[in-house]
C-alpha positions in Angstrom: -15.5 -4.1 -8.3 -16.4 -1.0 -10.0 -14.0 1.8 -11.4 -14.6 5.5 -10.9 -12.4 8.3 -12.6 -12.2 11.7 -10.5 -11.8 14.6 -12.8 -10.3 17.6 -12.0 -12.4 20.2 -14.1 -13.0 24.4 -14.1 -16.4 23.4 -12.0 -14.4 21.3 -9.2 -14.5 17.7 -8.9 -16.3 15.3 -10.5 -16.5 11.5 -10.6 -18.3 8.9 -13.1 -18.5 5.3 -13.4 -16.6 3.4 -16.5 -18.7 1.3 -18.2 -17.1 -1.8 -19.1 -13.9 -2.6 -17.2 -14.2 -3.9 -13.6 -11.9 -5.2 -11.6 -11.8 -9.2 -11.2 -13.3 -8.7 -7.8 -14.8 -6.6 -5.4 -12.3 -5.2 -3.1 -12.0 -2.7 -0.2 -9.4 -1.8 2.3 -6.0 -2.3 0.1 -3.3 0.1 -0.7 -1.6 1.1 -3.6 0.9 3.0 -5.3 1.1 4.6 -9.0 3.9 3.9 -11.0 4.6 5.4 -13.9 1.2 5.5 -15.5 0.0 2.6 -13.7 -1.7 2.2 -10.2 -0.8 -1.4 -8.7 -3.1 -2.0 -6.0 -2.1 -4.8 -3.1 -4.2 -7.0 -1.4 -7.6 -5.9 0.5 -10.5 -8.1 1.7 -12.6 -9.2 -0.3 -16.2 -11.1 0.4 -14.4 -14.5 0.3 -11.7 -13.0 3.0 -8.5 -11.3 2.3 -6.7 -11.6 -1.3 -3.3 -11.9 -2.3 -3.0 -10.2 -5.3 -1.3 -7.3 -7.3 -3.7 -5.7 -9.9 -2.7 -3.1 -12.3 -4.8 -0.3 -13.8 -3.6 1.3 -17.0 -5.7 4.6 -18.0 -5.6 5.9 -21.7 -7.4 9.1 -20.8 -10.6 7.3 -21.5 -9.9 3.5 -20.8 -8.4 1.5 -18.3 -7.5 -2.0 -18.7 -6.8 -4.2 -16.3 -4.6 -7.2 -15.2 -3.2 -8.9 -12.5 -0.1 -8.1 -11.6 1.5 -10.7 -9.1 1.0 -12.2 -6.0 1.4 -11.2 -2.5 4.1 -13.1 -0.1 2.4 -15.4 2.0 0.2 -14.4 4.4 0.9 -10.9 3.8 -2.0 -8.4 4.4 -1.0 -5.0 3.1 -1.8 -1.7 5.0 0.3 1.5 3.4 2.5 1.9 0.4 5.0 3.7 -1.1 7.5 5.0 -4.3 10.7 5.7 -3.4 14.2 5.7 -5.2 12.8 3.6 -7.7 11.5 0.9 -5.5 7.7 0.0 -4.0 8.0 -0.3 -0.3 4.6 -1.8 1.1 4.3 -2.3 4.6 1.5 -4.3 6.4 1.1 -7.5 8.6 2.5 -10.9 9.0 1.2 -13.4 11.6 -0.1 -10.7 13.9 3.2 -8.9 13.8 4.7 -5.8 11.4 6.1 -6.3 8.3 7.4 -4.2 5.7 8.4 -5.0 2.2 10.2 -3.9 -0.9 9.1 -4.8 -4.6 11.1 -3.8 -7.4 8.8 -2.2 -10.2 11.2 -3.9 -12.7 11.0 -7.2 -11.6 8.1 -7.5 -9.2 10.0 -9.5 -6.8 9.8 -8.9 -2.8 12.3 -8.7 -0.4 11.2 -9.1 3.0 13.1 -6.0 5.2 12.6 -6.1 9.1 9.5 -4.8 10.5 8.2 -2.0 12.7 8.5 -2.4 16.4 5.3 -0.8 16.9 2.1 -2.8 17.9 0.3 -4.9 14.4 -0.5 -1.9 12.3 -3.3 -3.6 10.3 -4.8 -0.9 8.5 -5.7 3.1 7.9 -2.1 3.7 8.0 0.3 6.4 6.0 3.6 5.5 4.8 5.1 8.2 3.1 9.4 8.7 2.0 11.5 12.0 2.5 15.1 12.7 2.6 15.9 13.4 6.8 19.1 14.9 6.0 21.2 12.0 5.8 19.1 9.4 3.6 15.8 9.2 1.8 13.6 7.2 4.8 10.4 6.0 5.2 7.7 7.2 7.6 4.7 5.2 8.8 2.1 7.6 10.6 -0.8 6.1 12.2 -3.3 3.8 11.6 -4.8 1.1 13.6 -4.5 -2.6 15.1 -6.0 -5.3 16.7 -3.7 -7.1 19.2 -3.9 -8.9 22.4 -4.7 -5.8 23.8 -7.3 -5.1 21.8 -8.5 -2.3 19.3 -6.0 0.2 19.1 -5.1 3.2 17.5 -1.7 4.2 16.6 -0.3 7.6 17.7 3.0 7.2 16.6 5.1 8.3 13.8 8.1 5.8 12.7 11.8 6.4 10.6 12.8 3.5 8.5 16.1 3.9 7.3 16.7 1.6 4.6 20.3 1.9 5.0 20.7 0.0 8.1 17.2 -2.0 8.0 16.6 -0.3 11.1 13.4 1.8 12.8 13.2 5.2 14.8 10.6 6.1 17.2 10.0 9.5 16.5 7.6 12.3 17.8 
């Protein structure tokens, strides 16, 4: 549950430890996305098993404070977010099957959009947004599953286009 700030400095990199803000719990294995000057960070497991929160970190330059910021939609286990166009698009897992949903950063309510085709995408994965020429889309890159199959890794890069709720296999 600890905090570390990287900073950027003329020597390279460097990260410390701030004293006196943790988060609620310890966490690992979440996602998150920064908006505006926050970072909300969704979900993750936890030693008690997965949670279903939002938690946002404000920084001042040399405090961060901290507070839950809503809840996850049931049995949601987030693997890769995103900012695009004004909206938070996380996507993740449902019931052993893909799911992918929208949050407004206004309101912080979810809207449930249809789900990638590919096999449960669970964690480790990329989603990232980028204009293909005809829309802003989505892409989720990689990552990796557990399914009736087994262990898998995902070698696949998928288009969502929000336009018409709809995936692409690509390359």
């Amino acid at each position: 549950n600890n905090i570390w700030i990287l900073k950027n400095t003329k020597e390279g990199w460097s990260a410390s430890e701030l004293q006196g803000t943790t988060l609620p719990f310890g966490v690992s294995n979440g996602c998150s996305v920064v908006v505006g000057k926050s970072l909300l960070c969704f979900g993750g497991i936890t030693a008690k098993g997965p949670s279903d929160k939002v938690i946002r970190l404000d920084y001042t330059g040399t405090s961060v404070s901290v507070k839950e910021a809503g809840q996850l939609p049931e049995g949601f286990r987030p693997a890769a977010a995103v900012v695009s166009k004004g909206n938070i698009y996380v996507h993740g897992t449902v019931n052993g099957k893909n799911a992918l949903y929208q949050l407004t950063a206004e309101g912080m309510k979810w809207k449930a959009l249809a789900g990638c085709p590919e096999r449960p995408i669970a964690e480790g994965a990329t989603l990232s947004s980028q204009h293909n020429g005809y829309e802003t889309a989505l892409y989720l890159i990689g990552g990796r599953g557990t399914d009736e199959k087994g262990l898998f890794i995902a070698e696949n890069v998928w288009e969502y286009l929000p336009i018409s709720n709809t995936w692409v296999k690509k390359a």
